[in-house]
C-alpha positions as CSV (number, residue, x, y, z in Angstrom):
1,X,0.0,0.0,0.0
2,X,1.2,3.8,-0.7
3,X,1.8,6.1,1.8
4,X,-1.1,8.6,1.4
5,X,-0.3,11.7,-1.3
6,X,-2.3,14.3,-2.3
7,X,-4.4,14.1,-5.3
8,X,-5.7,16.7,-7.0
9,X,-8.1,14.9,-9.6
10,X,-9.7,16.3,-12.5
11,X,-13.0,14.8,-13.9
12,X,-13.6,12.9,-11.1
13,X,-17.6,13.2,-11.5
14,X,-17.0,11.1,-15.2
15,X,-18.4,7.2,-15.4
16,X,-14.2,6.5,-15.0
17,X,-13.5,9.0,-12.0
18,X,-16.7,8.7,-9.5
19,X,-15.3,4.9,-9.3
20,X,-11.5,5.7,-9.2
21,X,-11.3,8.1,-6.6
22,X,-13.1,6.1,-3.7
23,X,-10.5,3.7,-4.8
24,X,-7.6,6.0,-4.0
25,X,-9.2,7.3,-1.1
26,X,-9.5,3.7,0.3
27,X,-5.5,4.0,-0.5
28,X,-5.2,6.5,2.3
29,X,-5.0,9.3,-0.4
30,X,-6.7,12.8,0.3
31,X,-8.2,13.9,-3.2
32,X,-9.5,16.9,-4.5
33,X,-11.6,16.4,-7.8
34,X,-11.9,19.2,-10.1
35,X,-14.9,19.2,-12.4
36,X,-17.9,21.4,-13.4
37,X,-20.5,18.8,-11.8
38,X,-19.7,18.0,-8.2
39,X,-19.1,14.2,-7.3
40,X,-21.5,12.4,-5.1
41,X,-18.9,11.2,-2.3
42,X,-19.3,13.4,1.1
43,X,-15.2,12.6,1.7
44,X,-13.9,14.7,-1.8
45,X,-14.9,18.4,-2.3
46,X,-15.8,19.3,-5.8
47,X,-13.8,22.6,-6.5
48,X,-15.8,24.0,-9.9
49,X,-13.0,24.6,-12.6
50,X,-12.5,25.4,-16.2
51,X,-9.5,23.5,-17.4
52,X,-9.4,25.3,-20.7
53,X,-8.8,29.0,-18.4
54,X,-4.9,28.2,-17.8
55,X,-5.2,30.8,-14.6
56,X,-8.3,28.6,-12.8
57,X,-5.8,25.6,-13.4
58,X,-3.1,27.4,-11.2
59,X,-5.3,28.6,-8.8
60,X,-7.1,25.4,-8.6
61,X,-3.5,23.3,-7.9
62,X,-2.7,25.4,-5.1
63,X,-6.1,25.9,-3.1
64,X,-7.5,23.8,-0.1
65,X,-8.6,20.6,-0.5
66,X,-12.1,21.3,1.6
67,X,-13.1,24.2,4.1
68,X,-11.0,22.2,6.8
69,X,-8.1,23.6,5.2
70,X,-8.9,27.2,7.1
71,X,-8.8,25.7,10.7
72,X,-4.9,25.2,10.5
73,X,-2.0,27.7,9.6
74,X,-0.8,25.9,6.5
75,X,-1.2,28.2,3.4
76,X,-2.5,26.2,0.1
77,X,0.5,24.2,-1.8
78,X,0.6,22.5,-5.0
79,X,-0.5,18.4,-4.2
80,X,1.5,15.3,-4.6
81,X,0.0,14.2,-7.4
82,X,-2.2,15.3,-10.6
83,X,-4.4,12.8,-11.8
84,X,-6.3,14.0,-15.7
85,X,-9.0,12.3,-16.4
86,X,-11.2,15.5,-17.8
87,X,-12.3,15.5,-21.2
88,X,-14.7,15.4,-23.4
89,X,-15.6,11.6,-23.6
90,X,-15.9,10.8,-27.0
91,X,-16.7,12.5,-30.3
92,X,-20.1,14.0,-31.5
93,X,-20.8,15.2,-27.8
94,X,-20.0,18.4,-29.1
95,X,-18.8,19.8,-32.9
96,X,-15.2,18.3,-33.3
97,X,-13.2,21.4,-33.4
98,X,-14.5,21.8,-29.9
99,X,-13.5,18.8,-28.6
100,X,-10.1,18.7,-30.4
101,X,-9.8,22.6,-28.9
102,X,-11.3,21.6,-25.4
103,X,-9.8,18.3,-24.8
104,X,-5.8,19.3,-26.0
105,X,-5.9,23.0,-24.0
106,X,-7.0,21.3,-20.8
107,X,-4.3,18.6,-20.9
108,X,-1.5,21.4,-21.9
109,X,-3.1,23.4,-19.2
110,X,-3.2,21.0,-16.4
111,X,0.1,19.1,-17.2
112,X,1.9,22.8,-17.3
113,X,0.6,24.0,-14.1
114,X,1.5,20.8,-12.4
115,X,4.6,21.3,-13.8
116,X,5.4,24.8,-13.4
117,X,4.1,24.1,-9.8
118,X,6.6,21.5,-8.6
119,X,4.2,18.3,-9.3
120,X,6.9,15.3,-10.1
121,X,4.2,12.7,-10.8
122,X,1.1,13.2,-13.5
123,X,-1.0,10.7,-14.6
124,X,-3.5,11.7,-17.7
125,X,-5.9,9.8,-19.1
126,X,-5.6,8.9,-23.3
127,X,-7.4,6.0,-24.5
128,X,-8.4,2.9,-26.5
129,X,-9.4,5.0,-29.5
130,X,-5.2,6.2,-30.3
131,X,-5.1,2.4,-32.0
132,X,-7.2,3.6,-34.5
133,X,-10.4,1.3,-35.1
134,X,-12.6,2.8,-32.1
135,X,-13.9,5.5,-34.2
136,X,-12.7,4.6,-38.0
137,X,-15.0,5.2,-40.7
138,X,-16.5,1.6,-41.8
139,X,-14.7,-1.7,-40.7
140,X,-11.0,-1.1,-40.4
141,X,-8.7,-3.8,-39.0
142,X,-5.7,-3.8,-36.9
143,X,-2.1,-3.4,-38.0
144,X,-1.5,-6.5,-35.8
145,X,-2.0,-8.2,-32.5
146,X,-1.5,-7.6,-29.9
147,X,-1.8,-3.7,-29.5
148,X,0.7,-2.8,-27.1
149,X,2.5,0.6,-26.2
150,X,4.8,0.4,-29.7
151,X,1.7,0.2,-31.9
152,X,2.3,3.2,-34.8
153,X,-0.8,4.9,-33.2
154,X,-2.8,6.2,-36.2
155,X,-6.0,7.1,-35.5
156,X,-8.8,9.4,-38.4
157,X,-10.4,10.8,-35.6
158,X,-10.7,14.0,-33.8
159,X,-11.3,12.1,-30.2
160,X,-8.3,9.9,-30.6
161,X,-6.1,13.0,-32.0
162,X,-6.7,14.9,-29.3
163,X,-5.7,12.0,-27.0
164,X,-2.8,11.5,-29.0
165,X,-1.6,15.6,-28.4
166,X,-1.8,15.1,-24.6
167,X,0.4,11.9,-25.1
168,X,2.6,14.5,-26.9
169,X,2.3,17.2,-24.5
170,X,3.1,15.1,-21.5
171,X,6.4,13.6,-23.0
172,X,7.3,17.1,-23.7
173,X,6.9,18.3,-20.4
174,X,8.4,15.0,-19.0
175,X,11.6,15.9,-20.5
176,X,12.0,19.5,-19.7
177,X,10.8,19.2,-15.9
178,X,12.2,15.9,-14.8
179,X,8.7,14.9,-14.3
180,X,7.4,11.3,-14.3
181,X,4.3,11.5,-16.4
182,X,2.1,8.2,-17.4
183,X,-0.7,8.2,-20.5
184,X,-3.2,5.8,-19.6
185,X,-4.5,4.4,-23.0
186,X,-7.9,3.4,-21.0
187,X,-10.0,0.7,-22.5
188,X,-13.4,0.6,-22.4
189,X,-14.4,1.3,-18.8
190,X,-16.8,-0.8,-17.2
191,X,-19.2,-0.2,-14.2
192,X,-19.9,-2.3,-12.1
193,X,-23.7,-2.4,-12.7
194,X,-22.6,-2.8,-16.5
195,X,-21.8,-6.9,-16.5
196,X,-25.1,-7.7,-15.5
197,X,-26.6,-5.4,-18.3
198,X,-23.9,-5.6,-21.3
199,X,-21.8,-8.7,-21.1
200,X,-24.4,-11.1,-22.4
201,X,-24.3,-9.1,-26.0
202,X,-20.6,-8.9,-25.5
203,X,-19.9,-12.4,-25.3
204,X,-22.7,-13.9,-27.3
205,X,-22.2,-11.4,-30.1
206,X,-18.4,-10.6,-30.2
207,X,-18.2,-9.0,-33.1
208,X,-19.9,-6.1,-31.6
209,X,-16.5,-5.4,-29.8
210,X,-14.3,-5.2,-32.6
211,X,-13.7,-1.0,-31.9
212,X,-13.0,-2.0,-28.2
213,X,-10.4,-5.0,-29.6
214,X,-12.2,-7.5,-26.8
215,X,-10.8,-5.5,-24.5
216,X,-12.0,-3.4,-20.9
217,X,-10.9,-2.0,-18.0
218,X,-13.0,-3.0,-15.1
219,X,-13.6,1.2,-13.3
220,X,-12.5,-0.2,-10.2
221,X,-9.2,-2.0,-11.3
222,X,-8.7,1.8,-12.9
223,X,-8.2,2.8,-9.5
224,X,-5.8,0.1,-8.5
225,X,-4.0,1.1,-11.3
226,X,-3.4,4.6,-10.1
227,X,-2.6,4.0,-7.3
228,X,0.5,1.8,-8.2
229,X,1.5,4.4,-10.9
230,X,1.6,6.9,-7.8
231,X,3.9,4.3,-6.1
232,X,6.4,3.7,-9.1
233,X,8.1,6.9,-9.6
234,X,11.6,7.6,-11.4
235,X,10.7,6.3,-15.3
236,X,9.7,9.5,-17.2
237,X,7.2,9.4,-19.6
238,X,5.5,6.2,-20.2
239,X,2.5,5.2,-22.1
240,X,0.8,2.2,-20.1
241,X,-2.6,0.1,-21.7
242,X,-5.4,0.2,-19.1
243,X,-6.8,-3.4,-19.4
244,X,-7.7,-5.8,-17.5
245,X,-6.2,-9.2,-18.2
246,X,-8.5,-11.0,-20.9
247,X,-10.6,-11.3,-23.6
248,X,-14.3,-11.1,-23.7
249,X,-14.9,-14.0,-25.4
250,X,-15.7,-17.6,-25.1
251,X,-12.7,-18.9,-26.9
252,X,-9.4,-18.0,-25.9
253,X,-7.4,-15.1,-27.7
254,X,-5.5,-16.3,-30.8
255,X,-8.1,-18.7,-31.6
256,X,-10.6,-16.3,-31.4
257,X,-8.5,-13.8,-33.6
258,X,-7.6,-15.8,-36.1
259,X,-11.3,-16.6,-36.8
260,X,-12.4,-12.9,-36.8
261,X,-9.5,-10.8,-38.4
262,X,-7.4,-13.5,-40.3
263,X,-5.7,-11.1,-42.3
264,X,-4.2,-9.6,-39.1
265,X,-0.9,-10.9,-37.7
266,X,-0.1,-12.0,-34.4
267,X,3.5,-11.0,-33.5
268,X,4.2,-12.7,-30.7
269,X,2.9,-15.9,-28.5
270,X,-0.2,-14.3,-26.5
271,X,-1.4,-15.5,-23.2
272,X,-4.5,-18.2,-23.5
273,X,-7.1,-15.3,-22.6
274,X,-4.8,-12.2,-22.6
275,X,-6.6,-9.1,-23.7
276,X,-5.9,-7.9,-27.3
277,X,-5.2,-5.0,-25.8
278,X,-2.7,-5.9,-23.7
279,X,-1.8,-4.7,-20.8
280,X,1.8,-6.8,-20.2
281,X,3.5,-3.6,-19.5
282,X,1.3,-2.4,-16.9
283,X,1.5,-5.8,-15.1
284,X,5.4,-6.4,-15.2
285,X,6.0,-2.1,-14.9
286,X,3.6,-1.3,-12.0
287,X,3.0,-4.7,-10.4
288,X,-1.0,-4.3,-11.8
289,X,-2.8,-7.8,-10.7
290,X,-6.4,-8.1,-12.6
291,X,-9.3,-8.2,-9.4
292,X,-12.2,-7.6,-11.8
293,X,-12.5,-10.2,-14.6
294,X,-15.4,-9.9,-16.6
295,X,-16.2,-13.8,-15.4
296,X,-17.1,-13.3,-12.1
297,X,-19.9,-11.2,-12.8
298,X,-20.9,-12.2,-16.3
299,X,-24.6,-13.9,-16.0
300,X,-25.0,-15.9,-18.9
């Protein structure tokens, strides 16, 4: 277990975030989320904040993490930790030059501040969609399995772009500061309500998760996730799959693959049920151990 940091959080009120931040606060972290709806959870204040105004970013990285902060004589500081999760979720929630404009200024914002600020560890959330099939136009196939962090990212949409200039904007800032900052290509996140509701399409009709490459993150495993990114610290910049460990299928991986996309290589010997989106690096990097599999909640 970590020793406790501080966590200043943005996006924490998101389907990913309101799930993650219990986790971290289980952890023995104190978080502050940072959002423009506040989060349901009477141990995290919500402060208000527009990421894309680079002055409410500084001011909200050095501010008190709830009105206790007044009792004591210790002026604000910058936190531990910055965790980025905030974003617009996906394309067509809003015109695309919106979400490219919305989604690239609040990483540079929130990854400079931190930065600026003293902050030597910054996680930010990318995501699935940089491998380039999640929002394609038509059926596109994969350069090869598995996808793993040294995939030639090469995405035609303005979501995944936009992910893919934060990845660029935190390796950047890495380098100049010292900094250790981690992209978090994040899968699909999962609730936990969501087995019990989704997983009999996904299984039974597999094809339907071609976009998502078979692939999740369970939102609770998210959490376990940052946690032991907050605990592994001297690396730089590093791009790290969010997955859990296996395929949402019946039949295990390369079988299943070479059935559905058999025009697509597989590079190397996969695991019997490893995720096509692997996350091997996350595992043997940060220690990540899968406590979520699909199977344990899946009600056929």
């Amino acid at each position: 277990m970590s020793t406790g940091k501080r966590i200043v959080f943005t996006g924490g009120s998101g389907k990913a975030g309101r799930h993650v931040i219990p986790e971290l606060v289980k952890k023995g972290h104190k978080v502050l989320n940072l959002d423009l709806v506040p989060l349901d959870n009477p141990d995290v204040f919500t402060l208000k904040t527009d990421l894309t105004d680079s002055g409410q970013v500084f001011n909200a990285l050095t501010t008190h993490f709830n009105y206790a902060g007044y009792e004591g004589l210790d002026i604000p500081r910058a936190p531990d930790v910055v965790i980025h999760f905030a974003a617009y979720a996906r394309n067509m929630l809003v015109p695309d030059n919106e979400c490219f404009k919305g989604n690239v200024t609040a990483t540079y914002n929130v990854i400079e501040a931190a930065c600026k600020l003293g902050v030597k560890k910054i996680i930010i959330a990318s995501s699935e969609t940089t491998y380039g099939v999640c929002f394609a136009q038509g059926d596109s196939d994969y350069d090869h399995f598995p996808l793993e962090e040294d995939y030639d990212v090469n995405p035609m949409d303005t979501y995944a772009l936009s992910k893919l200039c934060g990845e660029r904007t935190a390796r950047t800032f890495a380098r100049r500061f010292g900094a250790d900052i981690y992209a978090f290509r994040i899968g699909n996140v999962i609730e936990p309500h969501e087995y019990e509701r989704d997983f009999p399409v996904y299984v039974n009709e597999p094809m339907t998760r071609k976009r998502n490459a078979w692939s999740y993150i369970d939102a609770r495993d998210l959490g376990q996730l940052c946690d032991l990114a907050i605990q592994k610290s001297g690396i730089g910049f590093q791009v790290f799959n969010a997955t859990n460990d296996t395929i949402t299928t019946k039949e295990p991986t390369e079988e299943f693959l070479k059935k559905a996309c058999p025009s697509t290589p597989i590079k190397r010997k996969m695991g019997e049920w490893e995720a096509p989106l692997s996350n091997r690096k996350a595992r043997e990097v940060l220690g990540f151990k899968d406590e979520h599999d699909w199977r344990k909640y899946y009600k056929p």
